[in-house]
C-alpha positions in Angstrom: 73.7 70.3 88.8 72.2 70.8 85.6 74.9 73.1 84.4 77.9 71.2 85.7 76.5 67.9 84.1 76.1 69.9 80.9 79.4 71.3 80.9 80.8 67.8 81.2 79.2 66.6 78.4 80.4 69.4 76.7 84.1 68.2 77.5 83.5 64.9 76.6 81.9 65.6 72.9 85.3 68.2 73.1 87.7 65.9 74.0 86.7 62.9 71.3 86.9 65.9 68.6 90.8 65.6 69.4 92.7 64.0 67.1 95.7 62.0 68.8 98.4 59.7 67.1 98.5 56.3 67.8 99.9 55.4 70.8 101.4 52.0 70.4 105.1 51.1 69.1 105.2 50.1 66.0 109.5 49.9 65.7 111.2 46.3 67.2 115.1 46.4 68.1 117.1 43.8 66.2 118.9 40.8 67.8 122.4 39.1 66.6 120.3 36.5 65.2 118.3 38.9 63.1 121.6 40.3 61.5 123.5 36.5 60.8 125.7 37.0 64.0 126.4 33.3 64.6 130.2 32.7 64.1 133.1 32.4 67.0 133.7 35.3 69.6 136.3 37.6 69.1 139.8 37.7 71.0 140.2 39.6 73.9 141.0 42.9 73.0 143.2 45.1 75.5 141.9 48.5 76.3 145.3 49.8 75.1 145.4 48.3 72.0 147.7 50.4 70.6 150.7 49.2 72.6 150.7 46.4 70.2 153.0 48.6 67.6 155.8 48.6 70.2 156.3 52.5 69.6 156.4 54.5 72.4 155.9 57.5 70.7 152.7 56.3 69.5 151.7 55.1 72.8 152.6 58.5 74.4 150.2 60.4 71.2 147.7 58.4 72.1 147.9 59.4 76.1 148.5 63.1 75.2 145.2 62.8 72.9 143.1 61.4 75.2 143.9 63.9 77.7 143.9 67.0 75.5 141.5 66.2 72.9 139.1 69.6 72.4 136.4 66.7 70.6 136.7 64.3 73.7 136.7 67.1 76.1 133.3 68.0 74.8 132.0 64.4 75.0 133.1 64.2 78.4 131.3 67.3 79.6 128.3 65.8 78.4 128.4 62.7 80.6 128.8 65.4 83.3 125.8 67.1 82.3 123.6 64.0 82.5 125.3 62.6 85.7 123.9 65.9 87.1 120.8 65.6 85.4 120.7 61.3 86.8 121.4 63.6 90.3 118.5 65.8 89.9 116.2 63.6 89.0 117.0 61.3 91.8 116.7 64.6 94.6 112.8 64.9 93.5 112.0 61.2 95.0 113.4 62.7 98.4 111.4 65.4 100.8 112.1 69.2 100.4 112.7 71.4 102.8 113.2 74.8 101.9 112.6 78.6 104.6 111.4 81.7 103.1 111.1 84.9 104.8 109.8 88.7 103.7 109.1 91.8 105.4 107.4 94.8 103.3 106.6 98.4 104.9 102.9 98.6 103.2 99.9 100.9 103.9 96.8 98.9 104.3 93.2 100.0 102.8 90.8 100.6 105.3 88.1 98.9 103.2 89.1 95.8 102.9 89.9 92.8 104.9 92.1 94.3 107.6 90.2 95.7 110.6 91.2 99.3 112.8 93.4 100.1 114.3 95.5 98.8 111.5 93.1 99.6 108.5 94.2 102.9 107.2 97.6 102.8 108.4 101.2 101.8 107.5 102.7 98.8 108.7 105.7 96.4 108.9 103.7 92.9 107.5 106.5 90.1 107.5 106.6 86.2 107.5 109.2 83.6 108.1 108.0 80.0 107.3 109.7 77.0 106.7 108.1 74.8 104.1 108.4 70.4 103.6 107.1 69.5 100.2 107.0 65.2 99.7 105.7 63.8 96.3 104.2 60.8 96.9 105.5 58.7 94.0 102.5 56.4 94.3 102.4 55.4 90.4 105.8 55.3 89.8 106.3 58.6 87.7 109.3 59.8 89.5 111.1 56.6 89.1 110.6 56.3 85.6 112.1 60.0 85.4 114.7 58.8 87.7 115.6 55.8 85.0 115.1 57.8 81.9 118.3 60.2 83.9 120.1 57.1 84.8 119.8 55.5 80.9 120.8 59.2 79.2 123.5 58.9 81.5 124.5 55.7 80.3 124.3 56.8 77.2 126.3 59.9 77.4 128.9 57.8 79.3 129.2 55.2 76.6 128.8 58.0 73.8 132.3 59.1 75.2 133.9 55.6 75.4 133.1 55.7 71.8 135.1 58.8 71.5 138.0 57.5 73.3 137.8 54.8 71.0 137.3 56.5 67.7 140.1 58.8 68.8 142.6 56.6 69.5 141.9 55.0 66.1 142.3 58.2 64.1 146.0 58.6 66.4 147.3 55.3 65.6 145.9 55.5 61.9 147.8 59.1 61.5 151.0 57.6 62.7 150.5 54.7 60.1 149.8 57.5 57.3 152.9 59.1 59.0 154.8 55.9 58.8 154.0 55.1 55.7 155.3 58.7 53.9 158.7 57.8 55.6 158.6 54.6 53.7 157.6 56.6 51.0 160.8 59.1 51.2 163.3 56.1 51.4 162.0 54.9 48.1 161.9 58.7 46.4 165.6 58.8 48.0 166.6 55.7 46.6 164.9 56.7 43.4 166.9 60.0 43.4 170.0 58.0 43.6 169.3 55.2 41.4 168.8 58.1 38.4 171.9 60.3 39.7 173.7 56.6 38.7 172.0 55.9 35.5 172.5 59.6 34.5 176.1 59.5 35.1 176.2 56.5 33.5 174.4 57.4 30.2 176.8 60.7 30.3 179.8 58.4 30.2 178.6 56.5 27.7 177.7 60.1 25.7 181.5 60.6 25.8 182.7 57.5 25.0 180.2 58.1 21.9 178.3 55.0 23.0 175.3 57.1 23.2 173.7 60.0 21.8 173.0 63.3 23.3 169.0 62.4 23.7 169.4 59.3 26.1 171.3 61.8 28.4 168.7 64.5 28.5 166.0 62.0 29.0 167.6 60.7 32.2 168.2 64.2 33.4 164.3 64.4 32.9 163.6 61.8 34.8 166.2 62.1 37.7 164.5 65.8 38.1 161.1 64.2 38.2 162.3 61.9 41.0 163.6 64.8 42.9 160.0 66.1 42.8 158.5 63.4 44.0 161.2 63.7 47.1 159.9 67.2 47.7 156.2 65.8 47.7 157.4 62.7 50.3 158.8 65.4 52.9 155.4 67.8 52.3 153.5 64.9 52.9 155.6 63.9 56.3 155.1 67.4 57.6 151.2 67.4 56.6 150.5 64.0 58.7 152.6 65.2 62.0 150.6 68.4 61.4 147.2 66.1 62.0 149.0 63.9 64.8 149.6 67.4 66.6 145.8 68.5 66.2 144.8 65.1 67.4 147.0 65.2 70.4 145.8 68.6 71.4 148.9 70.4 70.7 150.1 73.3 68.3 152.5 74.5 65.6 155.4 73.8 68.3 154.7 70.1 68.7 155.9 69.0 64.8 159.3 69.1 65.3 159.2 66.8 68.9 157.9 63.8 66.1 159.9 61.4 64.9 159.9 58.6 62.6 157.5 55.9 63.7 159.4 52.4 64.6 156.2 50.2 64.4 156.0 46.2 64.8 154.6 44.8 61.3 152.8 42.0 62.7 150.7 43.3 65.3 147.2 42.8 66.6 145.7 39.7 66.3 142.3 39.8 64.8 139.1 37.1 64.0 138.5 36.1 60.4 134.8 35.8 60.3 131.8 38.0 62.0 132.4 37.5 66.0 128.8 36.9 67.7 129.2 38.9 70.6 130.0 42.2 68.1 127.1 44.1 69.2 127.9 43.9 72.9 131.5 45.1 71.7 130.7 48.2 70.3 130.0 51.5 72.3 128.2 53.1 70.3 125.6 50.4 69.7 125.4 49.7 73.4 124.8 54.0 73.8 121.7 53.4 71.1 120.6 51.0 73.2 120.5 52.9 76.5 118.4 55.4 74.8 116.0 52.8 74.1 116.1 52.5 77.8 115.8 56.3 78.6 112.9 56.7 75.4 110.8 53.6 77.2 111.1 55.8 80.6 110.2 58.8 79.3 107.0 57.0 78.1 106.0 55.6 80.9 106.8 59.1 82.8 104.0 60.4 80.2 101.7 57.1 81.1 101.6 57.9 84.6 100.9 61.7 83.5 97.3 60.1 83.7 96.8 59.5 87.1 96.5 61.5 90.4 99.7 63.4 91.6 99.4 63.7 95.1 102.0 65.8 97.4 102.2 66.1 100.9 102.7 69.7 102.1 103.9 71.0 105.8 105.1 74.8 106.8 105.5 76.4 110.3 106.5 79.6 111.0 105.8 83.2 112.1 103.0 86.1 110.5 102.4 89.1 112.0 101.5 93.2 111.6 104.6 95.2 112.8 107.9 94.3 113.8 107.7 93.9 117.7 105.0 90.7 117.7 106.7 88.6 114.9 108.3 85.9 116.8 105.9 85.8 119.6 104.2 82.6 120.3 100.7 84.2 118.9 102.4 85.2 115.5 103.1 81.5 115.1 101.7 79.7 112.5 101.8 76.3 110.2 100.1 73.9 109.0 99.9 70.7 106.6 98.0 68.2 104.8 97.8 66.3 100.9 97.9 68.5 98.0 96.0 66.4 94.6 96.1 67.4 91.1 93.8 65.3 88.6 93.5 65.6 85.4 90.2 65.7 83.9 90.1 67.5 80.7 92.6 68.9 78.6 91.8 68.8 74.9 93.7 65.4 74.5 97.1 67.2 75.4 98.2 64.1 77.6 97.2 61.4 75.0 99.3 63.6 72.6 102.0 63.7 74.9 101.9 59.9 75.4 102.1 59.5 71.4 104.7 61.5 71.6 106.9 59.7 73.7 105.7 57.0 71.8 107.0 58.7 68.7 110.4 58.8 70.9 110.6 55.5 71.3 110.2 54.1 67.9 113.0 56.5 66.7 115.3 55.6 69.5 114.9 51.7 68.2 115.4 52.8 64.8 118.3 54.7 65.4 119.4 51.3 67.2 118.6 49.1 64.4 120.5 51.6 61.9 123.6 51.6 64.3 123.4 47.4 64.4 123.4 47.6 60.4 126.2 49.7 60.1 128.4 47.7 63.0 127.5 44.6 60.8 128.4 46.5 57.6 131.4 48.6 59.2 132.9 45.0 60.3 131.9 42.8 56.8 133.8 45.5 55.1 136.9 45.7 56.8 137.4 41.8 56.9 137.0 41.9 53.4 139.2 45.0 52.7 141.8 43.3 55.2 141.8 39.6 53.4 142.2 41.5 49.8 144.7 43.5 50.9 146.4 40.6 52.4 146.5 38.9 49.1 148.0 41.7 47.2 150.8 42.3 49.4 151.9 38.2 49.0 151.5 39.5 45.1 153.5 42.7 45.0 156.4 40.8 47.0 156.4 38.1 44.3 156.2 41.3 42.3 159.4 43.1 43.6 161.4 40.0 43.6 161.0 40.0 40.4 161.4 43.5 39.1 164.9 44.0 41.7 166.2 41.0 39.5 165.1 42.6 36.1 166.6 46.1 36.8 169.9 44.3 38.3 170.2 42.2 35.0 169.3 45.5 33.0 171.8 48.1 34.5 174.5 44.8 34.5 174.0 44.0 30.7 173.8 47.9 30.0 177.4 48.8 31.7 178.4 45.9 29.6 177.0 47.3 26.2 175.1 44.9 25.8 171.4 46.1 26.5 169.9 49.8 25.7 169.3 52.4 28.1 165.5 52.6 27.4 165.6 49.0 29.0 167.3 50.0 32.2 165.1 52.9 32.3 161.5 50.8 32.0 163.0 48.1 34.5 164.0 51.0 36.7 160.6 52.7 36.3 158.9 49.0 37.1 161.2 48.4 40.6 160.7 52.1 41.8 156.3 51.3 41.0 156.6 48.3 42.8 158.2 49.4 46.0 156.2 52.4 46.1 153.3 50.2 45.5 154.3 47.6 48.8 155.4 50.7 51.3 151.5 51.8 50.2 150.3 47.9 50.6 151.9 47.5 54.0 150.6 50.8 55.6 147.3 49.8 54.1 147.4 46.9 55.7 148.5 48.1 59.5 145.7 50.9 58.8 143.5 48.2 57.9 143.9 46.1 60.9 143.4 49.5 62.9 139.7 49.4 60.8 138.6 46.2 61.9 139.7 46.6 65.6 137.4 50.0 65.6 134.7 48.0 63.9 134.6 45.1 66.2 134.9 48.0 69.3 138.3 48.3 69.8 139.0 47.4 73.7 135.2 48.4 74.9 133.7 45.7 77.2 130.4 45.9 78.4 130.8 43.2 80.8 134.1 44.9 82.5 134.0 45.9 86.0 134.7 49.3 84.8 132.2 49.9 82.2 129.8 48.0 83.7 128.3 51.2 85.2 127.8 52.8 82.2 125.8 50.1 80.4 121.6 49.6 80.7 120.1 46.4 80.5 118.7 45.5 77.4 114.7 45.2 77.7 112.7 44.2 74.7 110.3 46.7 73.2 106.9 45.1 73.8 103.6 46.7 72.0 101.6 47.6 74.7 
């Protein structure tokens, strides 16, 4: 008695040696109100958003990429890996039965255990038992494994609505880039054209000695430089079908089945100020908050670490020396009863774990306060982006108005002798800058309206039928 009450002193001075980190969480998730989330809720959005264009070629890149997509593909397998895992975990609450059997041809020592006439001889030895193993979940470890599955599931599941999303926003903001170097084409042709003009006109003019020979070499210059910027406008058209085929999961053979996009100017209808539901909006906040749930699960699964783990055990079968006697009623054998395992020393290893875990769960919440920061960011940005660009493109129209009006009283007044060619060639230069500078304001602004419907989530919906599934309740991180 003595010794044993020694040696668990010993264990106690040991164990208080440890040292463990603290235990308690320190991090607290953010709320809308924290971030200024206040204003009107956003729109419904349709979970094919993209339809709003009216092209069906987009609407069928979009289908092809979410079906062929290598990067979604990849996401999706991982929601399968942790629906198997959420079906594993959920097995262990259930009893489990499993048989064994074995039969060894063994020579057996005459000085041991095993009495003549089988001492000293060679036998068959063999077994055939069925075994029922039962953990009694009496402190509720294997449900909070159970929900820590279920959350990572969620998780995964919403990390690859957030792909769907995110890839059906880099589609539709290809085909706008795609669009836009169409746009881009018509003005380099119409550029081409307008200098082919001038330059014959300038020649004319050469030998009608109305010029000299320097006006017509610079508009060869300058029609030449406009044929350049023709080659760079079809380069540019074959480099963004190049990306819509990689997006859509398709090679070198898809680029000629892409047309010219036909999209409508005016669609999707977007909020002007900070909706106050944006957090529920967004995937990939709601998949940072499901890991809250899963780290919270996995802490209390190192809590209940702790306590007793008790198991209920059962086996029946059949043991016996030699082959004829195995599955005679005498050979039978089983048994069952509890099987406990406490803890009672072990160098501070489960207080470490439970730090751990608590560890865990502080960075899950901070990885869920950065994700809120940046949705609230992500969204600020693109309304501004979006209102600016707005206000340029009511600009650059008054702009090209202007400048078509210019060059048309230029090239009139120079047919009639009465203006210089430099003239018509800066009022040229100014019209061919401002329509390139509208076709890039437009497309920036379609793109633009793409950013903002990505910021605020696209067409996720946590409340949804079905999504609803693959959401966790929110639970507030209380310091325990």
């Amino acid at each position: 008695m003595k010794q044993v009450l020694a040696l668990a002193v010993c264990s106690l001075c040991l164990a208080g040696c440890v040292s463990a980190p603290p235990t308690t969480p320190s991090q607290i998730a953010l709320t809308p109100e924290a971030v200024g989330l206040r204003a009107a809720a956003t729109p419904a959005i349709s979970d094919s958003w993209w339809t709003g264009f009216g092209d069906p070629q987009l609407d069928g890149l979009v289908t092809q990429a979410l079906s062929r997509n290598p990067s979604l593909q990849v996401a999706l397998a991982r929601m399968r890996a942790a629906e198997a895992g959420l079906s594993a975990a959920r097995a262990a609450t259930y009893p489990q039965l499993s048989a064994d059997g074995q039969e060894q041809r063994q020579r057996l020592s005459s000085k041991y255990i095993i009495p003549p006439p089988y001492g000293g001889t060679t036998q068959w030895l063999g077994t055939v038992q069925a075994n029922l193993t039962w953990s009694l979940d009496f402190w509720g470890r294997q449900s909070a494994m159970v929900e820590q599955a279920r959350a990572l599931g969620a998780a995964s599941a919403l990390d690859a609505t957030a792909a769907r999303l995110a890839l059906s926003g880099a589609v539709t903001s290809s085909y706008i880039a795609l669009s836009r170097a169409y746009v881009l084409r018509d003005v380099a042709q119409d550029a081409v054209s307008q200098r082919a003009q001038t330059l014959a006109l300038t020649t004319s003019r050469v030998k009608s000695g109305l010029e000299n020979r320097a006006a017509q070499t610079q508009a060869e210059a300058l029609l030449a430089i406009e044929r350049q910027s023709l080659i760079n406008a079809d380069g540019t058209i074959a480099l963004a079908k190049h990306q819509l085929a990689l997006l859509a999961g398709r090679g070198a053979d898809f680029y000629a089945q892409i047309s010219r996009p036909v999209l409508k100017g005016d669609a999707l209808t977007l909020p002007a100020t900070l909706p106050a539901d944006l957090l529920a909006r967004r995937a990939d906040v709601q998949a940072a908050r499901a890991r809250i749930d899963a780290a919270m699960a996995g802490r209390e699964v190192a809590r209940t670490a702790f306590y007793p783990d008790i198991n209920l055990a059962a086996f029946a079968g059949w043991a016996a020396v030699g082959l004829a006697p195995m599955f005679g009623a005498s050979a039978a054998t089983y048994g069952a009863g509890p099987a406990i395992h406490l803890p009672i020393f072990d160098a501070g290893k489960l207080r470490a774990d439970y730090a751990g875990a608590t560890a865990e769960l502080d960075a899950a919440v901070g990885d869920y306060n950065t994700a809120v920061l940046a949705a609230v960011k992500d969204t600020a940005d693109a309304l501004t982006q979006l209102r600016t660009i707005e206000h340029l493109a009511v600009e650059e129209r008054v702009a090209l108005g202007a400048s078509q009006e210019s060059f048309r009283l230029a090239q009139s007044r120079y047919r009639s002798g009465l203006e210089r060619q430099q003239t018509v060639l800066d009022a040229q230069a100014v019209l061919l800058a401002a329509r390139r500078t509208l076709a890039t304001i437009d497309a920036d602004l379609a793109a633009q309206r793409v950013t903002l419907l990505m910021a605020l989530g696209g067409g996720f919906d946590a409340a949804h039928p079905s999504t609803a599934d693959m959401t966790s309740s929110v639970r507030t991180v209380s310091h325990e």
